[in-house]
C-alpha positions as CSV (number, residue, x, y, z in Angstrom):
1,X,0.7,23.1,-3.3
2,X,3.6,21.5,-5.0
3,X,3.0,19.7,-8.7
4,X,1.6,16.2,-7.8
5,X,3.9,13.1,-9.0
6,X,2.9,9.3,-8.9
7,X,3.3,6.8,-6.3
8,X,4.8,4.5,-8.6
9,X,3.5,1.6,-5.9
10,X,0.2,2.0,-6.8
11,X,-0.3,4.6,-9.4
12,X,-1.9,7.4,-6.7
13,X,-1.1,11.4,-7.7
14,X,0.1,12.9,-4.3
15,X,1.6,16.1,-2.8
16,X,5.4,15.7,-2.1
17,X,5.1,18.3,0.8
18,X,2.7,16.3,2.4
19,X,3.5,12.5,1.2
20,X,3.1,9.1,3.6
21,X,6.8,8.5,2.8
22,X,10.0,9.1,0.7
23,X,12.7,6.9,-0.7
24,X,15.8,7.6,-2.7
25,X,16.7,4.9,-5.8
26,X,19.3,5.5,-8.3
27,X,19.8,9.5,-7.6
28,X,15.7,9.9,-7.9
29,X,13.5,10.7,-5.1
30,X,10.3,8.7,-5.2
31,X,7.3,9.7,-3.2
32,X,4.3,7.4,-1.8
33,X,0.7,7.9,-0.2
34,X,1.1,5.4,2.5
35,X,4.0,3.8,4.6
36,X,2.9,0.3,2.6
37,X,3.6,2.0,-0.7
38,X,7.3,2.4,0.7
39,X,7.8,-0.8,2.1
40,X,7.0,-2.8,-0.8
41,X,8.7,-0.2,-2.8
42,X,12.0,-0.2,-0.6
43,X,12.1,-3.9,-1.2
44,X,12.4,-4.3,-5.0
45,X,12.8,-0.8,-6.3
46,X,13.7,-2.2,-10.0
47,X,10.2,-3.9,-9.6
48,X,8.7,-0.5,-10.3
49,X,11.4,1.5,-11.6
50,X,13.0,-0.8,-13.9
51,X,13.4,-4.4,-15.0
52,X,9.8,-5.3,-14.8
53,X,8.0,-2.1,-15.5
54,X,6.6,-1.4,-18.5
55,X,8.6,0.6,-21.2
56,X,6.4,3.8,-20.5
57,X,8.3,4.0,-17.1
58,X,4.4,2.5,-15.5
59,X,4.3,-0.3,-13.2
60,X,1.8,-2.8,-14.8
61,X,-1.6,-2.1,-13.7
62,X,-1.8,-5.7,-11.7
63,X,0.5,-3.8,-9.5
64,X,-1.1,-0.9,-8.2
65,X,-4.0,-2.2,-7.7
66,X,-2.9,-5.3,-5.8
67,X,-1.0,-2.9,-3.5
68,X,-3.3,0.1,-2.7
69,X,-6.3,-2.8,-2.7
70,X,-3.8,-4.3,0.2
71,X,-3.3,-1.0,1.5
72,X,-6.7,-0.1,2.1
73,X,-7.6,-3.2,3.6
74,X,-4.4,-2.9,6.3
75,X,-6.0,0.4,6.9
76,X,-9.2,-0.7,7.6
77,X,-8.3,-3.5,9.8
78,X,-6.3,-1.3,12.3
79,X,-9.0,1.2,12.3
80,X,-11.5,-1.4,13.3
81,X,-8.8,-2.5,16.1
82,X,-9.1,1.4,17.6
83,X,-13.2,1.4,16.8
84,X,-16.1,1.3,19.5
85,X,-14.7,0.5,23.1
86,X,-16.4,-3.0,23.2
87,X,-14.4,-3.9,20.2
88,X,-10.7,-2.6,21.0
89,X,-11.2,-3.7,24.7
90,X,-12.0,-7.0,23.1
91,X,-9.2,-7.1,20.7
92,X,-6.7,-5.4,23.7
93,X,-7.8,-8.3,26.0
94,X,-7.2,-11.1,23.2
95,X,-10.8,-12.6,23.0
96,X,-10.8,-11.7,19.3
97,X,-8.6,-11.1,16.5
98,X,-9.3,-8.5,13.6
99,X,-7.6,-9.9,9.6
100,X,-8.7,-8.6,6.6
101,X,-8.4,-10.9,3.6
102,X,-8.7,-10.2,-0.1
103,X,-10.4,-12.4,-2.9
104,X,-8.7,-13.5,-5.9
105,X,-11.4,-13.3,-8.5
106,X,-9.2,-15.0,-10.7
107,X,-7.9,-18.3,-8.5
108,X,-11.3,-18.0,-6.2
109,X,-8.6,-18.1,-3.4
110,X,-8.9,-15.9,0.1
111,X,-5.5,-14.3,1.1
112,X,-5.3,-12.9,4.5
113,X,-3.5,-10.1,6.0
């Protein structure tokens, strides 16, 4: 097992051998624990890696957890899509749709995904 190193997405320690996804920035090689990590990485790498961050190097915390909340929520809306027959046939045929949503404690708002 290689030394762990930090999504810098959402703060997760993870194996480079065996990481969800890689992306180069500025000569360094950054590592992540799901393809949503990367994504939102790939799209504003200063976001996490400069300009923005903290000067410990950290993404602020708002940030991490915001995106593996997000993550995990993604995840469990396409594994509901796959689950019991009577639901995936359901979903498959269009007769229902599967979102996940997450509530903002602090505006009392419901944003879906």
């Amino acid at each position: 097992m290689a030394e762990l190193v930090k999504d810098v997405v959402c703060g997760m320690e993870i194996d480079p051998e065996t990481a969800a996804g890689k992306s180069e920035y500025q000569g360094t090689t950054y590592y992540f624990c799901a393809e949503g990590c990367k994504q939102e990485f790939d799209a504003n790498p200063a976001k996490f890696v400069g300009g923005g961050v903290a000067p410990t190097g950290e993404a602020p915390v708002e940030a991490p957890v915001a995106a593996a909340t997000e993550e995990n929520v993604k995840l469990n809306v396409d594994r509901l899509k796959q689950d019991k027959p009577i639901v995936s046939e359901a979903f498959a045929a269009k007769k229902i749709d599967i979102v996940g949503g997450i509530y903002d404690l602090a505006t009392g708002k419901i944003g879906l995904l």
